[in-house]
VMD Tcl script that draws the C-alpha trace (Angstrom):
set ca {
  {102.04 13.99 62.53}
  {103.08 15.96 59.65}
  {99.77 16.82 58.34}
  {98.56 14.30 55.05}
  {95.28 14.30 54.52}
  {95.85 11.01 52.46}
  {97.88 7.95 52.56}
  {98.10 6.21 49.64}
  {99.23 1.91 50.81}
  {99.86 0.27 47.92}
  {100.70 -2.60 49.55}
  {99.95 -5.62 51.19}
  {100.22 -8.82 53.51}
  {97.98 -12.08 54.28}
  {98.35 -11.81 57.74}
  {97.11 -9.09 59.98}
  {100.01 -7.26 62.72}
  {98.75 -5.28 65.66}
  {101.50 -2.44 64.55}
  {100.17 -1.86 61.11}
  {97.15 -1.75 62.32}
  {97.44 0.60 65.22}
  {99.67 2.54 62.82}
  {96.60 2.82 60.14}
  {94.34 3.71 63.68}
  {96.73 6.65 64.32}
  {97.19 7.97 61.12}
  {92.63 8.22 61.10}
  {92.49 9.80 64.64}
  {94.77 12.40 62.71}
  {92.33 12.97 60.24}
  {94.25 11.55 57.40}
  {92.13 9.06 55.03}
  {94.24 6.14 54.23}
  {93.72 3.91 51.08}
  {94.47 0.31 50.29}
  {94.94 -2.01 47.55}
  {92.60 -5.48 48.55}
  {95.16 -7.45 46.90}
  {95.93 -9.63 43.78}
  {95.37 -13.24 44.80}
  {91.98 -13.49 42.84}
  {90.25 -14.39 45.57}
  {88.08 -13.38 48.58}
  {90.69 -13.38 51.01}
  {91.44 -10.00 53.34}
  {94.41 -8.40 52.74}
  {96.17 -6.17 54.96}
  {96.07 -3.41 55.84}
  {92.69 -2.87 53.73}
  {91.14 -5.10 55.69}
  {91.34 -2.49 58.41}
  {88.19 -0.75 59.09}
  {89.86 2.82 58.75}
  {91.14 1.85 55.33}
  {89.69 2.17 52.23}
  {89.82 -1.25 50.34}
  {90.28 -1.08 46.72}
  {89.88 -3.86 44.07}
  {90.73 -3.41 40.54}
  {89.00 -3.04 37.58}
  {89.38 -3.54 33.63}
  {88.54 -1.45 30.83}
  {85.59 -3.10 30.27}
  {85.01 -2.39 33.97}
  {84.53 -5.86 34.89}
  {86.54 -6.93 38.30}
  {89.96 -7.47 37.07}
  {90.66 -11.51 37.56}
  {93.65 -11.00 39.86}
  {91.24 -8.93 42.11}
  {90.84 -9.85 45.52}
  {87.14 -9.09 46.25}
  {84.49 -9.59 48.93}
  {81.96 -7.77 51.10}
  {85.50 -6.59 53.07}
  {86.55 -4.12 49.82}
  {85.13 -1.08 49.53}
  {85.62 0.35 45.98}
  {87.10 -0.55 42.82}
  {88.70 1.49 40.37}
  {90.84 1.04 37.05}
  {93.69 -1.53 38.00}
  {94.70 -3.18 34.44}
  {97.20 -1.24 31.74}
  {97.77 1.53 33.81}
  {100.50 4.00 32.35}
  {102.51 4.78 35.32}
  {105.93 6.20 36.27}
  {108.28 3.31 37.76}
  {111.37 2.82 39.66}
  {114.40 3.54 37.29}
  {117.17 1.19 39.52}
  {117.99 -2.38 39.93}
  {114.57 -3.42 41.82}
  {112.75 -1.74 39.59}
  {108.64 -3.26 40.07}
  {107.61 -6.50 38.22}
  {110.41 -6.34 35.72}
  {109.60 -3.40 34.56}
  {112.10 -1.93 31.61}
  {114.67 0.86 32.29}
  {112.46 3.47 31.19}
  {110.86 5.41 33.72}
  {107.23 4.73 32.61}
  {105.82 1.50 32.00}
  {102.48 -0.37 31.84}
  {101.44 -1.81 34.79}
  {98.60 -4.00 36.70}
  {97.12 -4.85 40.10}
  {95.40 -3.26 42.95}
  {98.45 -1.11 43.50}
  {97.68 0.31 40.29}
  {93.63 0.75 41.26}
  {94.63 2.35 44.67}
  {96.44 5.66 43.61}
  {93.57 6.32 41.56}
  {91.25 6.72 44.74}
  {93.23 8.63 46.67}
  {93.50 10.89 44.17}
  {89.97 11.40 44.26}
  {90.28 11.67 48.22}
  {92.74 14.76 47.62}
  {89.92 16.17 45.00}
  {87.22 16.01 47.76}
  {89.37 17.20 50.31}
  {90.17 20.46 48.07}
  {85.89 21.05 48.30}
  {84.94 23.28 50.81}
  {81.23 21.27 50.52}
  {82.71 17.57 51.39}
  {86.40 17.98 52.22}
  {85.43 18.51 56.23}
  {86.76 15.87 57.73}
  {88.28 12.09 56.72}
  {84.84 10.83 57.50}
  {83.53 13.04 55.12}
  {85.60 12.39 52.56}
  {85.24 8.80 52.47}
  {81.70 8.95 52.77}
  {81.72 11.02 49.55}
  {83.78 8.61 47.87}
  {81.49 5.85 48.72}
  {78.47 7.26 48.42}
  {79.26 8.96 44.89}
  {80.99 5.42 43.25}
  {78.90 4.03 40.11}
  {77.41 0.66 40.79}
  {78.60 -1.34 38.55}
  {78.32 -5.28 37.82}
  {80.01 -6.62 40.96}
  {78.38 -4.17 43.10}
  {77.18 -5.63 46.61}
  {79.19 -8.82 45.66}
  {82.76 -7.95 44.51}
  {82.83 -4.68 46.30}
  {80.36 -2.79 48.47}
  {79.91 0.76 46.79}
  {81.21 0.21 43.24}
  {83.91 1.91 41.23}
  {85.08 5.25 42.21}
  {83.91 8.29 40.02}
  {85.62 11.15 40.38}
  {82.95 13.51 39.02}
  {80.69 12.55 41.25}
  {82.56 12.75 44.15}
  {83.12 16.47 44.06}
  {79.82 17.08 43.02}
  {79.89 17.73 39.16}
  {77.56 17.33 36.87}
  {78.27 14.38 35.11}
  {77.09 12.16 31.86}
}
mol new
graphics top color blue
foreach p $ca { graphics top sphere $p radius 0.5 }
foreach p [lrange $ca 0 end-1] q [lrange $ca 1 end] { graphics top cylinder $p $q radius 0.2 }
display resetview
């Protein structure tokens, strides 16, 4: 109702609820594109809400861009993207994430880590006046544009995200 174009859900459930998902249904028929982490139980399981059909599902990758083994994967996950290591900001109070230090940046892993690094590419293609039309659009330019890496077709459907590609540079 307020306008985002994105929704970044890093976060997560087994179990599926009729409010998430006619939340994630509204927030589409808005036009925003919503993305979610697939979940860290290593296995093919759906997660929720990624599951959802108007969610992006995002599994994690390493640096060697092999499916992270926490990964949840499965025909059900749409993209992967780098999900191990990742130097983020965190928290600085008492329930600070995964026992992370006091400092306010910290290392840190999963597909909650993977899943801010596609919808940043969703604002990217949003801010192109060739592919930033519409939330269709803009997913279908994510997916179309991911490299196919090992895992492809099994692990994930489209492969791991590249933002390069996606708004249409030229890239090595």
């Amino acid at each position: 109702d307020n306008g985002a174009k994105v929704i970044n859900m890093s976060l997560g459930g087994s179990a599926p609820s009729r409010t998430l998902e006619d939340a994630v249904n509204y927030a589409w028929g808005k036009g925003a594109v919503l993305v979610a982490a697939a979940g860290n139980s290593g296995n093919c399981s759906p997660t929720y809400p990624a599951y959802y059909k108007n969610c992006i599902a995002v599994a994690a990758t390493d640096s060697s861009d092999q499916k992270a083994s926490f990964s949840n994967y499965g025909k059900w996950v749409d993209v992967a993207a780098p999900g191990v290591d990742i130097f983020s900001t965190v928290p600085n109070h008492e329930s600070r994430l995964f026992g992370a230090p006091s400092d306010p940046y910290w290392y840190g892993s999963g597909t909650s880590m993977a899943t801010p690094h596609v919808a940043g590419v969703a604002a990217l293609v949003w801010a192109t006046t060739s592919y930033g039309t519409s939330n269709v659009s803009v997913r279908y330019q994510i997916e179309m544009t991911a490299d196919k890496i090992a895992g492809t077709g099994t692990y994930w459907r489209y492969g791991r995200v590249n933002a390069c590609r996606a708004v249409g540079g030229s890239c090595q």
